[in-house]
N, C-alpha and C positions, 0 to 999 in steps of 0.2 A: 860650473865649478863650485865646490864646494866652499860653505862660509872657512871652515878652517883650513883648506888651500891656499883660499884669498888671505888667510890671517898670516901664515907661513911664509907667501911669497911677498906680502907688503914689509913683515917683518924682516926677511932677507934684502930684497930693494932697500928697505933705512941702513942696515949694517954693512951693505958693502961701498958707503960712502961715496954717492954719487956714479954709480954704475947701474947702466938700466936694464929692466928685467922684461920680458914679453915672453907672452901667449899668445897660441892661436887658437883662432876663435872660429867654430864653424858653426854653422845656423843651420837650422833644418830649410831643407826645400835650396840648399845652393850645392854647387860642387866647384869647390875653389880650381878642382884640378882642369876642368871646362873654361875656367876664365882665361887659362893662361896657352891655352893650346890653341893653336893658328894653323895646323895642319889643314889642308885643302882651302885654304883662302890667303887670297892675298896681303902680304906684310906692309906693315907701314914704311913709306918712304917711296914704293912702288910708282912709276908714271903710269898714266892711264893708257897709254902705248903699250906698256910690257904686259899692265893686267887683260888686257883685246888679246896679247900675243897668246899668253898663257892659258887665259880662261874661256877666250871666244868673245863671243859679241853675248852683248847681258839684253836679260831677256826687258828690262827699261829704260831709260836712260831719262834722270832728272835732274831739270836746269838748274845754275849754280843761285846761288838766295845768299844775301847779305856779303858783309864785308869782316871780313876776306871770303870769297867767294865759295861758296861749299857746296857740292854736288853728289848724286847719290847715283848709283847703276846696284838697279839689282838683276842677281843670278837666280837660279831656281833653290839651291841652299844657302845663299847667306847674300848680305849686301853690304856693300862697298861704300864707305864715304873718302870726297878728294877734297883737299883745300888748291886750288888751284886746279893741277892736274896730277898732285903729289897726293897718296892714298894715303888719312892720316887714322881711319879705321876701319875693319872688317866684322863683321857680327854674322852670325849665325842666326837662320829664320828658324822658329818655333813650330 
């Protein structure tokens, strides 16, 4: 962003008396639109039952560590963490 962008939009932010202003901000080396896509992997909230129904048997299956309990099954493209037996995220392998 340019220095007199920044100076425009800080000067707008002070004039609209207490109403907030925001940018987005992309970085090289990221794609924000990959963070948010969950296509072909299991969503959170998921039982570990429905993701076996849906995905098959995972190609690991790692025991649960600490408290609250947290476990990990990984597939051949992405793995699975459960708190319990509720999936509370899905990540994609590299």
């Amino acid at each position: 962003m340019s220095k007199l962008r920044a100076l425009i939009l800080a000067a707008a932010a002070a004039s609209l008396g207490g109403f907030a202003v925001a940018d987005t901000l992309q970085m090289e080396g990221t794609n924000n639109a990959s963070r948010f896509e969950q296509a072909g992997k299991p969503s959170r909230g998921m039982t570990q039952a429905r993701v076996e129904a849906d995905y098959g048997q995972p190609q690991q299956r790692h025991g649960a560590v600490g408290d609250p309990p947290i476990s990990r099954w990984d597939y051949p493209g992405f793995v699975v963490f459960f708190e319990y037996d509720r999936v509370v995220h899905a990540v994609t392998k590299r």
